[in-house]
matplotlib code that plots the C-alpha trace (Angstrom):
import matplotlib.pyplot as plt

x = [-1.8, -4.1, -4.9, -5.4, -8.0, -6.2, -7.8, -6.2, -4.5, -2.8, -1.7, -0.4, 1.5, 3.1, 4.0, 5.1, 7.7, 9.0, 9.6, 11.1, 12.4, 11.2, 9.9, 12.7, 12.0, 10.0, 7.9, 7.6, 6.3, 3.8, 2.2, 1.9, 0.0, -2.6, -5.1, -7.1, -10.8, -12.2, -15.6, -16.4, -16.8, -19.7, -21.0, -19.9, -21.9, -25.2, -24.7, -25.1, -21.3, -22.3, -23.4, -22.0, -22.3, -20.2, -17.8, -17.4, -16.8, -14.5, -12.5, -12.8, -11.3, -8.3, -7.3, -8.1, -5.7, -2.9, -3.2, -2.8, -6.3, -5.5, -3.1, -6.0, -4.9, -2.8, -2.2, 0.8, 2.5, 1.4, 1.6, 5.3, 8.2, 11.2, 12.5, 15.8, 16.9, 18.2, 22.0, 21.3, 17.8, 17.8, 18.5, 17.5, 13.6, 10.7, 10.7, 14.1, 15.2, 13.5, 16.1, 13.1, 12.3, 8.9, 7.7, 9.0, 7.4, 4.1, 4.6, 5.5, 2.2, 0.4, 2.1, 1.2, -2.5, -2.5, -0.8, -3.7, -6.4, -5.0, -5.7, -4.2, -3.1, 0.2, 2.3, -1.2, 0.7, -1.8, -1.3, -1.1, -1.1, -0.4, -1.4, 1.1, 3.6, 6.3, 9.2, 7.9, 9.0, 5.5, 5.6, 9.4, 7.9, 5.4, 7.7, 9.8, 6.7, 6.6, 3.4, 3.5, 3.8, 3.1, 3.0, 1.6, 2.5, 2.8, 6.5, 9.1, 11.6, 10.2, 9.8, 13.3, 13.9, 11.9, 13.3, 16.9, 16.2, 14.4, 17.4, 19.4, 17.7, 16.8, 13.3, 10.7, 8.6, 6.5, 6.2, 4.3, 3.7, 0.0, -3.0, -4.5, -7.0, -4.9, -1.8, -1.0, -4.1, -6.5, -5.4, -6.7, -5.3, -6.2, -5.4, -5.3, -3.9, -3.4, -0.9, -1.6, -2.2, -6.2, -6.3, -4.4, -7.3, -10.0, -12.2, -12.2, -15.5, -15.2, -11.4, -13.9, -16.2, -13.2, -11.2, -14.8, -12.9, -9.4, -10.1, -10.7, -13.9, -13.6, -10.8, -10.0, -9.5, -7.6, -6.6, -4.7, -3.3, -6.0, -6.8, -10.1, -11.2, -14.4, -16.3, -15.7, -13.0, -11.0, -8.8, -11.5, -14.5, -16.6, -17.4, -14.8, -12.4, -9.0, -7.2, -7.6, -4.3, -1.4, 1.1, -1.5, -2.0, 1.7, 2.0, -1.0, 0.3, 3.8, 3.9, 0.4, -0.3, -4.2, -4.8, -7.9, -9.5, -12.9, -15.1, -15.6, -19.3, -19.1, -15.9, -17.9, -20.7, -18.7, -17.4, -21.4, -22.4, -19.9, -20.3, -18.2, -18.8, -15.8, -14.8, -12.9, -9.7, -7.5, -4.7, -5.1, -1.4, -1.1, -3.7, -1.6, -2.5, -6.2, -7.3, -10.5, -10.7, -13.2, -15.0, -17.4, -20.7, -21.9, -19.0, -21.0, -24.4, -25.4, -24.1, -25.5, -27.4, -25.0, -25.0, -21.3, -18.8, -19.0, -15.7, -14.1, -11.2, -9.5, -7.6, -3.9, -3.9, -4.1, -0.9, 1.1, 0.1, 1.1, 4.5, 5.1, 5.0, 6.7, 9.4, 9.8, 9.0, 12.9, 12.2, 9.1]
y = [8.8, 8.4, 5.2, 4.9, 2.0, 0.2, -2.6, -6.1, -5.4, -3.0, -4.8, -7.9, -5.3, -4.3, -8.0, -8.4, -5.1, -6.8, -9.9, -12.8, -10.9, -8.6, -5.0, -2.6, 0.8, 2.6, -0.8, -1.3, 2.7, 2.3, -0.7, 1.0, 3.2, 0.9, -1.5, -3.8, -3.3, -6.6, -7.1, -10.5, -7.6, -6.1, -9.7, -10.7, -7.3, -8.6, -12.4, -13.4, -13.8, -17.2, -18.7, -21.4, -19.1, -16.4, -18.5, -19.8, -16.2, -15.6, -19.0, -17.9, -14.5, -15.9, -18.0, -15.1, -13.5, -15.6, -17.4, -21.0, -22.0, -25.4, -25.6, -25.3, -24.3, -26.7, -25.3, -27.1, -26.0, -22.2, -21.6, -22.5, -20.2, -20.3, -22.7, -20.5, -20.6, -18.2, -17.8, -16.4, -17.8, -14.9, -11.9, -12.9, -13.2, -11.8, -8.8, -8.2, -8.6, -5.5, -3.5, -1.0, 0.1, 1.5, -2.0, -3.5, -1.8, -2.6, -6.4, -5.6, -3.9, -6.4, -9.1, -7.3, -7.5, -10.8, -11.6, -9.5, -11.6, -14.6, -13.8, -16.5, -16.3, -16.7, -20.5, -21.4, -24.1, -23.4, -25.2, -22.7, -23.5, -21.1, -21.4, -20.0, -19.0, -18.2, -17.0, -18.2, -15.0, -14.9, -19.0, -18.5, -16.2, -18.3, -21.2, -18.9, -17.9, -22.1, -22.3, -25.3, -24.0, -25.5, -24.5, -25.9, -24.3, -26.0, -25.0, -26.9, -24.8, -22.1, -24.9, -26.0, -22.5, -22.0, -25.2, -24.3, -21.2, -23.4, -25.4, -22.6, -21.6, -24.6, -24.0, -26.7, -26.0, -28.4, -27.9, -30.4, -29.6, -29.3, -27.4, -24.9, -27.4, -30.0, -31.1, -32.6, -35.2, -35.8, -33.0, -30.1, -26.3, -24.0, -21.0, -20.6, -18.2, -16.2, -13.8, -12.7, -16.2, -16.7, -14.3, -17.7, -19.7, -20.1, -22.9, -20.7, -21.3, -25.1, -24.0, -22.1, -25.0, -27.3, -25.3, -25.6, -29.7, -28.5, -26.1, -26.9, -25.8, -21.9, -21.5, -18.4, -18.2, -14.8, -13.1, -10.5, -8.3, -9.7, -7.9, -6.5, -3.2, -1.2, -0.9, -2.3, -0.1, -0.3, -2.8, -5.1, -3.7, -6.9, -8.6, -10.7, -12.2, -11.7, -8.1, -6.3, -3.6, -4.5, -5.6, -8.1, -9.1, -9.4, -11.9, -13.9, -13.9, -14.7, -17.1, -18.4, -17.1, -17.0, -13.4, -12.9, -9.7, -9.2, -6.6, -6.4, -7.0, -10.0, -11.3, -11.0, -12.4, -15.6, -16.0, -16.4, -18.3, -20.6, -20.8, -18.2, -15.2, -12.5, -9.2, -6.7, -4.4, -1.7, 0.5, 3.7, 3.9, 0.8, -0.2, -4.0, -4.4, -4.6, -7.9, -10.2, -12.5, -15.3, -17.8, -20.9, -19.6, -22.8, -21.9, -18.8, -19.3, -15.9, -13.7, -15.6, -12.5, -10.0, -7.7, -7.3, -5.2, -2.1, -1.4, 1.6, 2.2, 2.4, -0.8, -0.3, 0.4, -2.2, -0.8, -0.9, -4.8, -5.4, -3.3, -5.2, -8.5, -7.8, -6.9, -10.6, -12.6, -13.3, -14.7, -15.8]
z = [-14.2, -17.0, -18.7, -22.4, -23.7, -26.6, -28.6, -28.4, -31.9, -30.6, -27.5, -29.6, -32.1, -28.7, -27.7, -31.4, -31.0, -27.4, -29.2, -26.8, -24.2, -21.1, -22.1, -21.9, -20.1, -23.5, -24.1, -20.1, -19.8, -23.0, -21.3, -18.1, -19.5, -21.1, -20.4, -23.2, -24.5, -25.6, -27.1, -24.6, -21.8, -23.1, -23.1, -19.3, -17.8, -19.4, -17.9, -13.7, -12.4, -10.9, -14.5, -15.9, -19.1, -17.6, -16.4, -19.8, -21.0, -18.5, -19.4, -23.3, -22.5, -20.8, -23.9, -26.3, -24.2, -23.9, -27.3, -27.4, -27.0, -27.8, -24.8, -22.5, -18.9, -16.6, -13.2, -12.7, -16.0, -16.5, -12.6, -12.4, -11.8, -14.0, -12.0, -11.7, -7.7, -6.4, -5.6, -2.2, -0.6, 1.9, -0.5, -3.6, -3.3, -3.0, -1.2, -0.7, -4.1, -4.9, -2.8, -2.3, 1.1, 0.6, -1.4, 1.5, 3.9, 1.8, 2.6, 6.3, 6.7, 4.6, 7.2, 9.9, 8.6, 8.4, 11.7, 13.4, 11.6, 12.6, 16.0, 18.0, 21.4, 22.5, 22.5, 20.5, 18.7, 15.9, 12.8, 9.8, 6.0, 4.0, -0.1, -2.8, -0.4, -2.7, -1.3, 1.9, 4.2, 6.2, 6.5, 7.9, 10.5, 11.8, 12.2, 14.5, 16.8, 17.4, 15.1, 13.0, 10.0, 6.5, 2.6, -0.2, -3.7, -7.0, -7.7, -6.6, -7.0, -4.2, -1.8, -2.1, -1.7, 1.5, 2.9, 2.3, 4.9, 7.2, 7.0, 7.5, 10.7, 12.3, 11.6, 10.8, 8.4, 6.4, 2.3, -0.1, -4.1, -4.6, -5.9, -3.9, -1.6, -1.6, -0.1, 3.6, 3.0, 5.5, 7.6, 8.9, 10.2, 12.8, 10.1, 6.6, 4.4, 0.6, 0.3, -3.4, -4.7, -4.7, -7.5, -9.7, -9.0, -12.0, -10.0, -7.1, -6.0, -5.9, -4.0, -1.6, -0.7, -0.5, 2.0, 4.0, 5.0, 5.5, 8.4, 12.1, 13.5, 14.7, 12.0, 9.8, 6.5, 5.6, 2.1, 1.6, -0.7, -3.5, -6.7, -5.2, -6.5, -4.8, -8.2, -11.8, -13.9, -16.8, -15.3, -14.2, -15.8, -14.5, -11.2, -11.8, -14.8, -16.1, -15.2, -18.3, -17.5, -20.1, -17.9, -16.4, -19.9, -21.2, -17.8, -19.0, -22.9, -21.9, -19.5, -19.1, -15.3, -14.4, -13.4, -12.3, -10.4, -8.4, -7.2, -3.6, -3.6, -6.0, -3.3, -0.3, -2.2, -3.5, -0.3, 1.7, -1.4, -0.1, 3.5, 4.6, 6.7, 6.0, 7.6, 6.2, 7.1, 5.7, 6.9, 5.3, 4.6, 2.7, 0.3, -1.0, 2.9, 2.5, 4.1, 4.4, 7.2, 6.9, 8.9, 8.4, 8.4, 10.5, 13.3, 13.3, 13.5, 15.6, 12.9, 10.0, 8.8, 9.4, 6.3, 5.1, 6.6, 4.2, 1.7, 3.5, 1.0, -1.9, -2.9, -4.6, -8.3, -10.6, -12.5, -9.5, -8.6, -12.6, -12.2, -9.5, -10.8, -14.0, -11.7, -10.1, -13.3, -12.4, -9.0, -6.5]

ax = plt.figure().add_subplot(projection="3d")
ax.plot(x, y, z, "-o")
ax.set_aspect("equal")
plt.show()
């Protein structure tokens, strides 16, 4: 599929035509099909990612994007859901809402990765926190394997949600409202985890150091299913910054969401600068499963000067991660 490079007047003349509601199917296929030029980018390429002066940029950009500069950005207000719950909390989330067996076998795989980079032996009792858990399907799991399981995401309404199935299956399963790096205070976990949530976080280099205090010594950090792309492109045309594809856009205009994307080299690169030593993994079949598994560079002193695992393929299209989340604006 071919993308076409629009300006952002042509985007907002888009948004104008969808009005208040969701894109119907012509908007919805127009937008798929494009992804913004703005003139900051030019500017980002010439500054070091790690500036304060590209951060800036980056922060600028966003609010050109969404509009409401004034509004500044509040985690715990543009972050939310739409508080709706849903009628059935088995059914009706994230990924079974999508009555698509193919995306679900996408976050089976991606699971699956995660699972393996977790690594822990069997009746561990490892304590687990996942960030942005959503729906809460991965969390559910671990709470069945007898790991103690915990979330932390800033919408209430998907914790209830989670907690009404743990209910429901006798599981326990512990859930507290807080920013990523927070929550559960003066505790620590054996595992930590993003399941397409890190991408949220603007500050995500001061998340990095502080997730350096909330993991036990010889822990793992693991992300997956990230918006990391091999080499700068049309969609994120920068080391890192807002997703520049329309549908990406139309999520940060409408409801405020912090959509960020990275390169791989500038990931791995944030991630040392921070103290962490990542390796990387991909099934071929499954490119949402692409997964980087990360570890205190001080638990790890022996491979300290290791060069980074090479990027050995292809991450999933930046269209289909936007299509995607169109499609659960309605849900976790």
């Amino acid at each position: 599929m071919t993308l076409t490079v629009c300006t952002l007047d042509a985007f907002n003349a888009e948004i104008a035509a969808i009005g208040d509601g969701l894109p119907d199917a012509a908007a919805h296929q127009r937008l798929s099909l494009l992804t913004i030029h703005h003139p900051a980018v030019d500017r980002m390429k010439r500054l070091d990612p790690f500036s304060a002066a590209y951060r800036e940029a980056a922060r600028n950009l966003y609010f050109d994007l969404r509009g409401r500069a004034g509004d500044g950005y509040d985690v715990a207000r543009d972050e939310k859901s739409n508080g709706i719950a849903p009628g059935n909390p088995f059914s009706g989330i994230t990924p079974w809402s999508f009555q698509d067996t193919a995306m679900v076998a996408e976050f089976m795989e991606s699971w699956a990765q995660i699972l393996r980079g977790m690594a822990l032996p069997a009746n561990s009792n490892a304590s687990v926190l996942e960030y942005g858990p959503g729906s809460g399907q991965l969390l559910l799991m671990l709470a069945k394997m007898g790991l103690r399981a915990h979330g932390v995401d800033i919408d209430q309404t998907a914790l209830d949600t989670m907690q009404r199935q743990a209910g429901a299956m006798g599981l326990t399963l512990r859930t507290e409202r807080a920013e990523f790096g927070e929550g559960f205070a003066g505790e620590r976990f054996d595992r930590i985890f993003f399941f397409e949530a890190f991408h949220h976080a603007f500050d995500f280099e001061a998340l990095l150091l502080r997730l350096q205090d909330r993991i036990n010594p010889g822990g793992r950090l693991i992300f997956c299913g990230e918006p990391v792309v091999t080499v700068a492109q049309s969609g994120i045309p920068y080391p890192w910054g807002p997703r520049l594809d329309a549908l990406s856009v139309f999520c940060i205009r409408r409801y405020g969401w912090m959509e960020l994307g990275f390169t791989h080299d500038f990931f791995m690169a944030a991630l040392r600068r921070n103290g962490w030593y990542a390796e990387f993994s991909h099934p071929p079949s499954c490119g949402r499963a692409r997964t980087y598994v990360a570890q205190r560079l001080i638990d790890r002193p022996a491979e300290a000067e290791a060069p980074p695992p090479p990027l050995i393929s292809a991450p999933p299209s930046l269209l289909d991660r936007a299509v995607r989340k169109l499609r659960r604006i309605t849900g976790f």
